[in-house]
C-alpha positions in Angstrom: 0.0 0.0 0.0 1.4 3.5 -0.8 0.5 6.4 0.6 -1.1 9.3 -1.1 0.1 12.7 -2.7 -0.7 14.8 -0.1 0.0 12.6 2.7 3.6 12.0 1.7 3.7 16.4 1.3 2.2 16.6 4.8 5.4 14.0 5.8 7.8 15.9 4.0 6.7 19.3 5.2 6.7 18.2 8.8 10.2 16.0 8.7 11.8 19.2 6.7 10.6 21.6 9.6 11.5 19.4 12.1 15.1 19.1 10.8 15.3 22.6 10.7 14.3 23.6 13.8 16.8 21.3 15.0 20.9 22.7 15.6 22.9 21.0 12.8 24.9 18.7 15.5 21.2 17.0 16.7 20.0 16.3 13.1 22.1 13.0 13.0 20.3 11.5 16.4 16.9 13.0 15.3 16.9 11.3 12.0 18.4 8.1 13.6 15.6 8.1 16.4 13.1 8.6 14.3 14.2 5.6 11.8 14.2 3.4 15.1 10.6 4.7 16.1 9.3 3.8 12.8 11.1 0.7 12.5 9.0 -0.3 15.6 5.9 0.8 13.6 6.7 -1.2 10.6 8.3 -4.2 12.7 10.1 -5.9 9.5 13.6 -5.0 9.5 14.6 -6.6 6.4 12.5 -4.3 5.2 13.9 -1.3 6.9 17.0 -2.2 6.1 16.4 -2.0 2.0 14.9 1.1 2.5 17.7 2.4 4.3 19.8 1.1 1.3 17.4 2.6 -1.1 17.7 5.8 0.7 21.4 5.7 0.7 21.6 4.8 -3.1 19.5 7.6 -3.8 21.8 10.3 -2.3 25.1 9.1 -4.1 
């Protein structure tokens, strides 16, 4: 199931402000908190893991 249009604008709206409300030395632990928080949503790691890879792949 994916989520919607606007849903996934409402995520990235929120995530973006929350990052930059945050002092560039927290964003790290912030991002890595909230990967293990929604890991524990999602509860398949395999999973988690690809979409960290994805994520990573993305970026280079």
């Amino acid at each position: 199931m994916s989520i919607d249009v606007q849903s996934l604008e409402k995520v990235y709206d929120n995530l973006s402000f929350a990052i930059d409300k945050l002092p560039e030395e927290k964003r790290s632990l912030f991002l890595t908190k909230l990967v293990l928080l929604l890991s524990n949503e999602i509860k398949d790691g395999e999973k988690i893991c690809s979409l960290i890879h994805e994520a990573l792949v993305f970026e280079a």
